[in-house]
N, C-alpha and C positions, 0 to 999 in steps of 0.2 A: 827387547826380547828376553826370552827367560829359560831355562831349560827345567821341565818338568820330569822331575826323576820318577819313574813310574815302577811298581812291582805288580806280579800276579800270583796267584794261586789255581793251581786248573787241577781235574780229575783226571788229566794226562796229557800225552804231547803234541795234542792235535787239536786247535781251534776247530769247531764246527761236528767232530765225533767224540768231543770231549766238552766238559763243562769246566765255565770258568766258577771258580772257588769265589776268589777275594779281589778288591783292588785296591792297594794302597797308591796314595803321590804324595808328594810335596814339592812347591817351586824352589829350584836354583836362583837366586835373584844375584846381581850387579847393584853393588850399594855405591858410597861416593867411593870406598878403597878396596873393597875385595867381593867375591861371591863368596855367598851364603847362603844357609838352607833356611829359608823362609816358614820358622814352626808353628807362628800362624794361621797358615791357610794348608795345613791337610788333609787330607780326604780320605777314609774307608768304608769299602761296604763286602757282607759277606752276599753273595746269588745264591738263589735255589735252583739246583740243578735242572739241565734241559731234561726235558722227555725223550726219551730215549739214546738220552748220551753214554758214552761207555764212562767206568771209573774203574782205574788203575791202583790194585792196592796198596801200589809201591809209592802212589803217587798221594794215596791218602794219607800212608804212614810217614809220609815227611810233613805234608802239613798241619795233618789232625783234626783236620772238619769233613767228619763223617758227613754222609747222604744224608743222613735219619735228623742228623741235628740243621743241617743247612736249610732241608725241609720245613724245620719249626721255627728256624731264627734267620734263613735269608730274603733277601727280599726277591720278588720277581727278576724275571735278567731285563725286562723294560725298562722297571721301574729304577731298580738299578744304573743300569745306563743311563736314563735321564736326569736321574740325581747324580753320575760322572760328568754329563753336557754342560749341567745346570754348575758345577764347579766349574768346571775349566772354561768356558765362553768369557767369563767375566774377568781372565787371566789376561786375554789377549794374547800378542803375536807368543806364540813359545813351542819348541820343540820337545819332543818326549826323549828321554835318556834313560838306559837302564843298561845293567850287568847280566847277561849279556837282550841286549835288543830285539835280538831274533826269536826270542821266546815273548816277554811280555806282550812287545806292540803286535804281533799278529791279532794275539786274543781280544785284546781291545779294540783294533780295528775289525774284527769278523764281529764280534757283539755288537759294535757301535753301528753297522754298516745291517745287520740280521735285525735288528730289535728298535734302531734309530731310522734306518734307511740311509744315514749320511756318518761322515768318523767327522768328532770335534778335533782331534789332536793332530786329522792329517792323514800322509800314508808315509811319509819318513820319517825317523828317528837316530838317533843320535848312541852311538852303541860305547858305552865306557871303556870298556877293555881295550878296543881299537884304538879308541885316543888313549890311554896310558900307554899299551905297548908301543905305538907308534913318539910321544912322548920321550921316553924311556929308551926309545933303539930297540926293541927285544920283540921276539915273534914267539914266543913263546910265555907260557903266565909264569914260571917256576922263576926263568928271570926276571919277569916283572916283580915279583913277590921282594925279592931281593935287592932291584933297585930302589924302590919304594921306598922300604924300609932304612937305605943308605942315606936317602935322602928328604929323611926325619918324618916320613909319613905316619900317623897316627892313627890308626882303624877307630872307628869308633865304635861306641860298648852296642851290641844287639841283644837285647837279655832276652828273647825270641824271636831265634830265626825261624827263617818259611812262615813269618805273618807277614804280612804286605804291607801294611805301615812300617813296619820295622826295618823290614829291609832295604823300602823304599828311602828311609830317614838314610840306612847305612851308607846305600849306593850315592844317597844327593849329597852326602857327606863326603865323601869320597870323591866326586867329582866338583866339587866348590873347591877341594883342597889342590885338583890335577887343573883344573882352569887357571887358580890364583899363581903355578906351580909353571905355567905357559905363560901368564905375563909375565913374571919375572923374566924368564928365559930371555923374552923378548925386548928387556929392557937392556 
């Protein structure tokens, strides 16, 4: 099994009256001595917005793919989707993982389920922040930040955030580091 760090980009905060933007992934894999982000095998693609979905200014100015230009450089949300199925089938057994999960896997699942009729990746997901605070003792991120950091966590470099490759690389970085960071515990 593999854990598939996934990102998104959307028009706003609602799968189904919002359009999804972008999707980045890339697999978490289990090698002979630690998890690693497998660079590889990753995947993005930008959607051309649905027909009559709303878009969020606030939600365009963090990502920066306007309407106008997704329209001339995205691809349909089908076709799209089928080229997300068409990666990830070929992964085998794996669960989606992202910062925070309650956001990405909805939109992936309501696309995959509207444009595919079925979801490749499932209907659960794997939410990073849970397992580090839970990890770490702390119910809060402000502690987490802090313990992290105590114990020699290394962020890795994002030279663009809010693209979905990138942050997807950040997040599966992030969690190959909290995985390997649990077997120790547990040894």
């Amino acid at each position: 099994m593999l854990y598939l760090s996934i990102d998104v980009e959307a028009s706003g905060p609602f799968p189904g009256t919002h359009s999804l933007v972008s999707i980045g992934a890339v697999p978490v894999v289990r090698t002979a001595t630690e998890w690693e982000l497998d660079r590889t095998r990753t995947f993005y693609v930008e959607l051309q917005p649905m027909e009559g979905a709303a878009e969020d200014p606030e939600a365009t100015a963090i990502h920066g793919l306007s309407t106008e230009y997704l329209r001339q450089h995205g691809l349909p949300p089908r076709e799209a989707m089928e080229r997300f199925r068409d990666y990830v089938l070929p992964l085998g057994e794996l669960r989606t993982a992202a910062w925070p999960i309650s956001f990405d896997h909805p939109y992936v699942g309501w696309y995959a389920q509207r444009f595919l009729g079925s979801n490749p990746v499932g209907h659960t997901g794997f939410d990073i922040p849970s397992f580090a605070m839970g990890l770490f003792h702390c119910t809060s991120r402000e502690p987490l930040r802090q313990r992290l950091l105590a114990a020699g966590f290394v962020a890795a470099v994002n030279p663009h955030k809010h693209h979905a490759l990138e942050d997807a690389l950040e997040q599966g970085h992030t969690l190959a580091w909290l995985l390997n960071r649990a077997e120790q515990l547990e040894r």
